[in-house]
C-alpha positions in Angstrom: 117.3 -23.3 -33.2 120.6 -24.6 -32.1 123.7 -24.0 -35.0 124.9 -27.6 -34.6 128.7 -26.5 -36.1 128.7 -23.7 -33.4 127.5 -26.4 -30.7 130.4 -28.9 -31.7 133.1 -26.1 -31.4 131.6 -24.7 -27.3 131.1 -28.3 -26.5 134.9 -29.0 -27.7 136.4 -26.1 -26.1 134.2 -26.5 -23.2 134.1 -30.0 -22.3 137.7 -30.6 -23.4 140.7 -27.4 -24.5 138.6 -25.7 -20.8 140.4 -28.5 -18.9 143.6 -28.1 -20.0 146.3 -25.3 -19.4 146.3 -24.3 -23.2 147.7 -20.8 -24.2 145.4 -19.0 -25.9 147.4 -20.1 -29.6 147.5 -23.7 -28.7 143.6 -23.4 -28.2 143.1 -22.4 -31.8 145.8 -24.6 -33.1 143.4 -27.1 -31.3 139.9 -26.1 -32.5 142.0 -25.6 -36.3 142.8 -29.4 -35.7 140.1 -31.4 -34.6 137.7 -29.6 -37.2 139.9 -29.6 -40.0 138.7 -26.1 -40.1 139.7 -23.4 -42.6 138.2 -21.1 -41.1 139.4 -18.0 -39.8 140.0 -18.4 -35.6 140.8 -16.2 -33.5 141.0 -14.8 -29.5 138.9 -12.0 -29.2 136.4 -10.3 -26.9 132.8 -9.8 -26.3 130.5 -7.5 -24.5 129.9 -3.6 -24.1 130.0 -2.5 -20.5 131.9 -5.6 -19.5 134.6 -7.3 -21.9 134.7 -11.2 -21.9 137.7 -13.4 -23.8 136.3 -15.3 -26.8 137.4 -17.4 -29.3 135.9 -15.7 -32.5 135.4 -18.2 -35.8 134.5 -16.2 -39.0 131.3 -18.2 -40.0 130.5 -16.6 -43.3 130.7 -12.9 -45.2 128.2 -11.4 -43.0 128.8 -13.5 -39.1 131.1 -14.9 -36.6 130.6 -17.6 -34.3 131.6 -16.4 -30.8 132.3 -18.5 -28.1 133.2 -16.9 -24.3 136.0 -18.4 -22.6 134.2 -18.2 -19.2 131.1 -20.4 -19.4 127.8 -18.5 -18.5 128.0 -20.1 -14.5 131.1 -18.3 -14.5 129.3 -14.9 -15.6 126.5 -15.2 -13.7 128.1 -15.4 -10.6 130.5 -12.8 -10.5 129.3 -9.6 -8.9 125.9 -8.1 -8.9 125.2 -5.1 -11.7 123.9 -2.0 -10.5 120.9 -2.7 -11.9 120.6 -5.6 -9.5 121.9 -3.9 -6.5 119.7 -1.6 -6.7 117.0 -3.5 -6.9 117.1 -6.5 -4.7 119.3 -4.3 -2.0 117.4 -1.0 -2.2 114.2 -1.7 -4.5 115.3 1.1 -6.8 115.9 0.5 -11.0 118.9 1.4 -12.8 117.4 4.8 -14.6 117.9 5.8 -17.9 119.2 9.4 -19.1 121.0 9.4 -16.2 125.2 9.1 -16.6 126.6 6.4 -14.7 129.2 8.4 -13.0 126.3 10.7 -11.3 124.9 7.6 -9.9 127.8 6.3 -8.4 129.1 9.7 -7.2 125.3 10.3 -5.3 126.0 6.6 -3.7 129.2 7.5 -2.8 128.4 11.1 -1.0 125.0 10.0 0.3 123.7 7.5 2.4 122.5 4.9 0.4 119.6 3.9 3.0 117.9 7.7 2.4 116.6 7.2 -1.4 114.7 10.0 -1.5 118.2 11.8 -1.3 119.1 9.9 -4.3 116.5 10.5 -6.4 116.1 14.4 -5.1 119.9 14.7 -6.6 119.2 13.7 -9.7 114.9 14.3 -10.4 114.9 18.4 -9.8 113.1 21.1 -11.7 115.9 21.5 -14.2 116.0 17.8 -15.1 111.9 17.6 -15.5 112.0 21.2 -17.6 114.8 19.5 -19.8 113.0 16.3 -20.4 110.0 17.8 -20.8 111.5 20.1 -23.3 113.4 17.6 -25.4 112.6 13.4 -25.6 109.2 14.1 -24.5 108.5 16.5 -26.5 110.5 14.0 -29.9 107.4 11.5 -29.9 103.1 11.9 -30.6 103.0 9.6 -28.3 104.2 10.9 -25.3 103.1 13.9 -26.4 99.4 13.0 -26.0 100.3 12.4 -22.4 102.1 15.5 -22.0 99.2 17.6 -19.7 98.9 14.8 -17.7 102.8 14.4 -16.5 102.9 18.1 -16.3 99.9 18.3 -14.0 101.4 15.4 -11.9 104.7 17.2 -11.8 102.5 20.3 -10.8 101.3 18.2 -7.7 104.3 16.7 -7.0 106.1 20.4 -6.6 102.9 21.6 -4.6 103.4 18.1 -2.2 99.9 16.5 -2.8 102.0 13.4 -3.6 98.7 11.2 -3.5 97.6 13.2 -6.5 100.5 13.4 -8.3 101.2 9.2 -8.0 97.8 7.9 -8.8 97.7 10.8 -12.1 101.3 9.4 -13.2 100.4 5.7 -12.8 97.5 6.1 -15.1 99.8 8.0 -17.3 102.4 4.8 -17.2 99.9 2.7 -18.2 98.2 4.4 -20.6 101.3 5.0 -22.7 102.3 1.2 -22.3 99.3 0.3 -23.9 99.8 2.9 -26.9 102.7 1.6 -27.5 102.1 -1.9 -27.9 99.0 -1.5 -29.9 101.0 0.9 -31.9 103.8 -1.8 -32.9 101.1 -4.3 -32.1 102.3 -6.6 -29.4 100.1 -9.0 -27.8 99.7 -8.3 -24.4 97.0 -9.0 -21.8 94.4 -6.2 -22.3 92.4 -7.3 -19.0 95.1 -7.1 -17.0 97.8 -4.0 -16.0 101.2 -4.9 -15.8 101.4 -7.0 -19.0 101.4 -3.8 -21.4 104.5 -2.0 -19.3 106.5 -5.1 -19.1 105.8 -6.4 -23.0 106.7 -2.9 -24.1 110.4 -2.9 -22.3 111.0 -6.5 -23.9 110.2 -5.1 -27.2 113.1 -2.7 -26.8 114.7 -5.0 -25.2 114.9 -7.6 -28.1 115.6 -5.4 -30.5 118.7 -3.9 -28.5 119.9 -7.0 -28.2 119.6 -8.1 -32.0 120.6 -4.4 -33.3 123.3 -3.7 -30.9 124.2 -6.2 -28.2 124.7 -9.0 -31.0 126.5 -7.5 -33.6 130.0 -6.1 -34.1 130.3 -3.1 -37.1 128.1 -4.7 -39.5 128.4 -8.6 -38.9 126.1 -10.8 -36.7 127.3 -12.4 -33.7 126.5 -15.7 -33.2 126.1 -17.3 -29.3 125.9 -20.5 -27.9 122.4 -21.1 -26.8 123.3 -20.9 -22.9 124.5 -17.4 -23.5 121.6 -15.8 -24.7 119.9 -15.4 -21.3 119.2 -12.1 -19.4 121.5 -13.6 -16.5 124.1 -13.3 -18.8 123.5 -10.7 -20.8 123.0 -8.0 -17.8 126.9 -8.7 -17.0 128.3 -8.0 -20.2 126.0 -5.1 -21.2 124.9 -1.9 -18.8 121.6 -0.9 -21.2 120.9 -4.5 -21.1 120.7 -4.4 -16.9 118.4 -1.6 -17.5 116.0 -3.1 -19.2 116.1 -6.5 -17.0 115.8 -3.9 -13.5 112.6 -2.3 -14.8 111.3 -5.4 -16.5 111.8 -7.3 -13.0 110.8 -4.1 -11.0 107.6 -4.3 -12.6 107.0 -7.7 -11.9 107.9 -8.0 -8.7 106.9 -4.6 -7.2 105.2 -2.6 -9.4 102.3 -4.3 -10.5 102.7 -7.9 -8.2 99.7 -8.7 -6.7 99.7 -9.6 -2.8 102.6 -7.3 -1.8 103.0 -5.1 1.0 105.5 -2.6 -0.8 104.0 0.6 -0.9 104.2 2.0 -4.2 102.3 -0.9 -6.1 99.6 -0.4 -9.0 96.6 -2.8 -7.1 97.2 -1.8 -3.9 96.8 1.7 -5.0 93.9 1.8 -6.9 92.1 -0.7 -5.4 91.7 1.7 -2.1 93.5 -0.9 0.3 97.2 1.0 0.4 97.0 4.7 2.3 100.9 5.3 2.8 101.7 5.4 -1.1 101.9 9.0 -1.1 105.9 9.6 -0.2 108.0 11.9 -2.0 110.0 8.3 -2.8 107.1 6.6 -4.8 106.8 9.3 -7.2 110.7 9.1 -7.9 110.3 5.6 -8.5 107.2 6.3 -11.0 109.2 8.9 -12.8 112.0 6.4 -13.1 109.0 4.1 -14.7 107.8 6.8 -16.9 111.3 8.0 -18.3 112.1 3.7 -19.2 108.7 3.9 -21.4 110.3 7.5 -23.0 112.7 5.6 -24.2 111.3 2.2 -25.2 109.0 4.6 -27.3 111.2 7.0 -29.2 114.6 4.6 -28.8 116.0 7.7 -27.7 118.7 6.6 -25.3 121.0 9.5 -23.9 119.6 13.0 -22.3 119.6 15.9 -25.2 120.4 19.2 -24.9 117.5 21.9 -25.0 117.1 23.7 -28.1 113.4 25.8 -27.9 114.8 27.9 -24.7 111.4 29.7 -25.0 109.6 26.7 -24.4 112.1 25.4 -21.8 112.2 28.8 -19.6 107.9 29.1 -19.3 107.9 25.5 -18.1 110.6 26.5 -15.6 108.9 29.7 -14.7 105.9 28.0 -14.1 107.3 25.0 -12.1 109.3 27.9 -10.1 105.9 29.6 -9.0 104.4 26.8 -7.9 107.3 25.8 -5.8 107.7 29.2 -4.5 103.7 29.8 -3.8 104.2 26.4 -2.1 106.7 27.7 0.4 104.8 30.7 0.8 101.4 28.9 1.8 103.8 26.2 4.1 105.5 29.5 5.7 101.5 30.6 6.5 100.5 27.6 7.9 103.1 27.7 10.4 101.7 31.5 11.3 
């Protein structure tokens, strides 16, 4: 529903103070003026990854009206995210657990067209061991897929890649489905990608109601036009993570009539027989380690505290490398 004292303020400022070359204090003199308003105003700023200039008007004990300075046209077309360069440029998704800087510094050293380089910086033994060991190991959930994503990490390290995508896409799926029966979202139960991208706008919602629209303990309060994911991905980076695999799964995951190769129907349905590339089982990790976190809201890596634990999964995912280079050294003999 539309606050109609909010609306007359943005349509004020934007339709009329905008226009003119005001200083920020004439612009609240302004607002204080043509309202009559007691309230408190002030120039502020809004967002998390990316800082906007607002003009800030205490509502009430517990929220503040906030209106951006630029209107959202003027967000939206500044300069992709990541999350959308990655995508659209490179159909990659902006991974969680993964630090920002180690991103850009694997862009910067590497060349971006040769992904699997990308994602082979960053998805080694150590980081599935340290996963596997920690966030995975946080939720009953997961956990009840845990044989399953060990045994398609256990093909993956011995290269049957076939066997290791089609085991980890029915693990994706599977825990999308948990999930939203477990906080009991509707979601289309004949279909497959409905589950995976209802569970990431769960999280998403509630990030943006819990975190992206509040400020210490008030509410933040947003002109309607804001309130879009265009917007939002340009002020907040966890925000253009959950919009890249929200939109990856719609338009490559799990789109129907697509020739990209690592796609759910095409898949299963027999008809694609160049899925199995090292790449596409990066991309499904990716896929798996977004619903590890829409499940246990879990957000940054953790370190490993049961070493034990840690160090046989290691061992084991060792052996099975090393008996792999083993068996590739016979087969040249």
């Amino acid at each position: 529903m539309t606050d109609k004292i909010l609306n007359g303020y943005y349509h004020y400022y934007n339709n009329v103070l905008k226009k003119k070359s005001f200083t920020d204090e004439q612009v609240v003199k302004e607002i204080k003026t043509r309202f009559d308003s007691k309230l408190e105003i002030k120039i502020s700023s809004w967002g998390r990854t990316s800082k906007y200039k607002t003009i800030e008007i205490k509502k009430d004990e517990y929220s503040d009206y906030v209106i951006p300075m630029l209107n959202p046209n003027e967000i939206i077309t500044q300069k992709m995210t990541l999350g959308q360069k990655l995508r659209e440029d490179y159909q990659w998704v902006l991974p969680p657990y993964i630090q920002m800087r180690i991103i850009y510094e694997m862009i910067r050293k590497r060349e971006i067209n040769d992904l699997e380089l990308l994602y082979k910086g960053t998805y080694n033994t150590g980081y599935f061991v340290s996963q596997l060991a920690t966030i995975y190991s946080d939720s009953d959930l997961i956990k009840n897929y845990m044989s399953l994503i060990e045994e398609s990490i256990e093909c993956f390290l011995f290269k049957k890649y076939a066997g290791a995508i089609t085991l980890l896409l029915t693990v994706v799926e599977g825990i999308s489905r948990d999930f939203c029966d477990s906080v009991q979202i509707s979601y289309n139960k004949q279909g497959s990608s409905s589950a995976f991208c209802r569970a990431i706008q769960y999280r998403k919602e509630i990030w943006k109601e819990s975190i992206l629209f509040r400020a210490g303990n008030r509410k933040i309060i947003l002109p309607i036009d804001y309130l879009n994911d265009e917007v939002l991905i340009k002020v907040d980076e966890a925000m253009d993570m959950f919009v890249s695999f929200e939109q990856y799964g719609v338009d490559y995951l799990y789109k129907s009539n697509t020739n990209f190769s690592l796609n759910r129907h095409s898949i299963l349905h027999g008809v694609n027989k160049d899925y199995y590339i090292p790449i596409n089982f990066y991309r499904l990790f990716s896929c798996l380690e977004m619903l590890v976190l829409v499940v246990t809201n879990i957000f940054m890596a953790r370190t490993i505290d049961d070493h034990e634990k840690a160090y046989k999964l290691f061992k084991k995912f060792d052996y099975i490398e090393n008996a792999r280079a083993i068996q590739e050294s016979a087969d040249i003999l």
